[in-house]
Structures are given as C-alpha cells and as structure tokens.
N, C-alpha and C positions, 0 to 999 in steps of 0.2 A: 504494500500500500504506500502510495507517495505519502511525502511528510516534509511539512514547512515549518521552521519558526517563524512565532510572528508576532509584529508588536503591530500599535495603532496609539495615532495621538490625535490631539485640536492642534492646529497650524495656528498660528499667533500672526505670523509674517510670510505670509505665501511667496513675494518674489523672494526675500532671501531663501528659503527654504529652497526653492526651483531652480534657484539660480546655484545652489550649494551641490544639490544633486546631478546636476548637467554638466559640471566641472570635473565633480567626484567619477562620474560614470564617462564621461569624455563624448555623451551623446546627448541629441535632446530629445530625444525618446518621440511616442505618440500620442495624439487624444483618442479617445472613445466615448462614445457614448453606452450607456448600459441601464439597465433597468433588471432589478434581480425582484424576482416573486419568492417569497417567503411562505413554505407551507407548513403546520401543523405537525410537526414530525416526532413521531414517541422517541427515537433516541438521535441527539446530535441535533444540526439544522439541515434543509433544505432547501435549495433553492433552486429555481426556473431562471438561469443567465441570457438574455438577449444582448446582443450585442450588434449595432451597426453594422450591416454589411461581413458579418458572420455567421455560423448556424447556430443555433440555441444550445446551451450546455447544461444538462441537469446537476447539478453537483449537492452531495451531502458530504458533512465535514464534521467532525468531534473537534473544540480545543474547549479549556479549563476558560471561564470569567475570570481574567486575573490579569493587573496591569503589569507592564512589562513583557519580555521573551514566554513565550507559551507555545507547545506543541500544538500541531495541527494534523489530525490524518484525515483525508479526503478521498472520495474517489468521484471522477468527473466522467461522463458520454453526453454523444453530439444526440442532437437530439432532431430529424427531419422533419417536425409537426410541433412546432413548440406550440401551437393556440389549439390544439388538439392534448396535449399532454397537461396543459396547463386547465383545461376544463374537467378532465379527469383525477387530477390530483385534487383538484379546488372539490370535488364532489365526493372525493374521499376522505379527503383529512382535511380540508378548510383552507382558506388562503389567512395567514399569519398578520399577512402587510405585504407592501412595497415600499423599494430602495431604487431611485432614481441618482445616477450620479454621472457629472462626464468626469471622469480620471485622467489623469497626463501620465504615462510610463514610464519609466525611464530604467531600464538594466544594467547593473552594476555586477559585475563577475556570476555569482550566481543570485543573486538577490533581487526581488522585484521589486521598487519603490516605485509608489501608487501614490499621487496627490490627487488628492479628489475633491471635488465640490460637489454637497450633495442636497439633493434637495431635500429644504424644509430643515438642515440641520448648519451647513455651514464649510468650511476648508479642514480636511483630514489628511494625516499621510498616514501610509501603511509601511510596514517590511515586511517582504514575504522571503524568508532564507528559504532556500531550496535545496534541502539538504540530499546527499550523495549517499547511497548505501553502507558506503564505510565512515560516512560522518553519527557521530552521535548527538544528541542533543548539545549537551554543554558547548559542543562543536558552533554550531546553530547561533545558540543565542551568545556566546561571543564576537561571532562577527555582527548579529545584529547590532550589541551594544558598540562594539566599535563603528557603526555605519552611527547609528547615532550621536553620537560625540561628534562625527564629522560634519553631520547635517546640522547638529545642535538642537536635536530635541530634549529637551527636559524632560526627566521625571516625572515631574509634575503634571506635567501636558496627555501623558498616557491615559487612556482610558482601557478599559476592561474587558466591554462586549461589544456587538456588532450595531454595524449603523441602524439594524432593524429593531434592536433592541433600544437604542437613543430615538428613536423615531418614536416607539411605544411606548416610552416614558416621557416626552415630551407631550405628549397625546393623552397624558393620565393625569387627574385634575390633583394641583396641588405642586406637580412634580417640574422642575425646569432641568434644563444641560447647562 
C-alpha cells in the first residue's frame, strides 16, 4: 500500500510561501482545479477527486488527526463515470460534504507541496512525502520537517485534519477556524 507523510498548515503569506517553494524545488510547478466529494465512510475517508481535464480518482486514505508529520496509507483508481459513481456512493453511504480548491504544485525531490486556496476556508499548504519502500516513517517526516524550516512554516500554523473537516466545523454553530 503507498504511504505518505504529511503535514498541512494556514498560509499566513502566500507569495512568500510560493515564492520559497519555486526556489527550493527549482520549478514552478502547476494549477489545478479540483473538487473532492466526501463520502460517509465507516473506516478512514473517502473521496470522489475531479480534476480539470483529468479522469476522476476515487481515493480512501487512513492518517491519525494530529498536527505535524503523520502517516498516511491510501489507495487510489481512475474512475471512467465519476457522476455515475458519485450517485451511487451518495445513495449508499451519504455524501459527507465538499472541498473545492485550485492548488499550485510544485515537486520537490520526492515530496508534493500543495498550496491551495480553498473555498469557503482560505490559503493552505500541504507536504505530501512520498515515501520509498525502504524509507521508514521517521525517514518521512524528517525531510518533511526539514522542507518546512525551508519554507518557514511554523508550528503553530499546522492544523490536524482535512479541509473537509474545517469546512464542517466552520458550518457548526458556535464553532470558527
């Protein structure tokens, strides 16, 4: 099963941030636009990934609510009827929510950093380490935390769980991000 570390924070300063990561990686990566359907899943999350001018990716994923480096094991297929897949899943297990977001990519050795503007919530980065079968975790999130120090994200800034989960507590009365 693939396996990433991965952190996630609030962006404070989006061009420094972009401009840190385009330097560090020597590219300036791509936009996308996406839109991830969130379904009712008894273990882990699920999600319906659209993607611009891609095919649709079903993907479930386990990682721990917890700030900073955390394991992630996933497993992803392309998906040829995604508005067929997505009426059948929504009538089996419910639709959770949506996450709209355009993301800017940008690849760094083996690590995916993801700036994202998402709707309804605000400017995110991610690291996704991708880790190598002879990599072990600790492996993972040491070069995370080293990418981070490069970019300059703070501790502080990290948050825990997924944009669908800030979407849903944003949405609950009482509660703010």
């Amino acid at each position: 099963m693939p396996r990433n570390v991965e952190i996630k924070a609030k962006v404070s300063d989006l061009i420094s941030l972009t401009t840190k990561a385009k330097v560090l990686s020597g590219d300036d990566g791509i936009y996308m636009k996406q839109e991830d359907t969130f379904f009712n899943a008894a273990h882990g999350r699920l999600k319906l990934r659209s993607v611009q001018g891609e095919k649709a990716k079903l993907i479930q994923y386990s990682r721990p609510d917890q700030s900073g480096p955390k394991l992630s094991d996933f497993l992803i297929t392309l998906v040829e009827d995604a508005d067929g897949l997505k009426k059948v899943l929504a009538s089996a297990m419910g639709i959770k929510g949506e996450v709209k977001k355009t993301r800017h990519l940008i690849m760094h050795d083996q690590t995916r950093i993801h700036i994202d503007d998402v709707q309804g919530l605000g400017h995110f980065m991610e690291l996704e380490v991708q880790l190598r079968e002879d990599q072990t975790i600790g492996d993972g999130e040491k070069i995370a935390k080293d990418i981070m120090d490069k970019l300059g994200i703070d501790k502080g800034d990290l948050i825990d769980g997924a944009y669908m989960d800030l979407l849903l507590d944003n949405n609950s009365p009482g509660k703010r991000f």
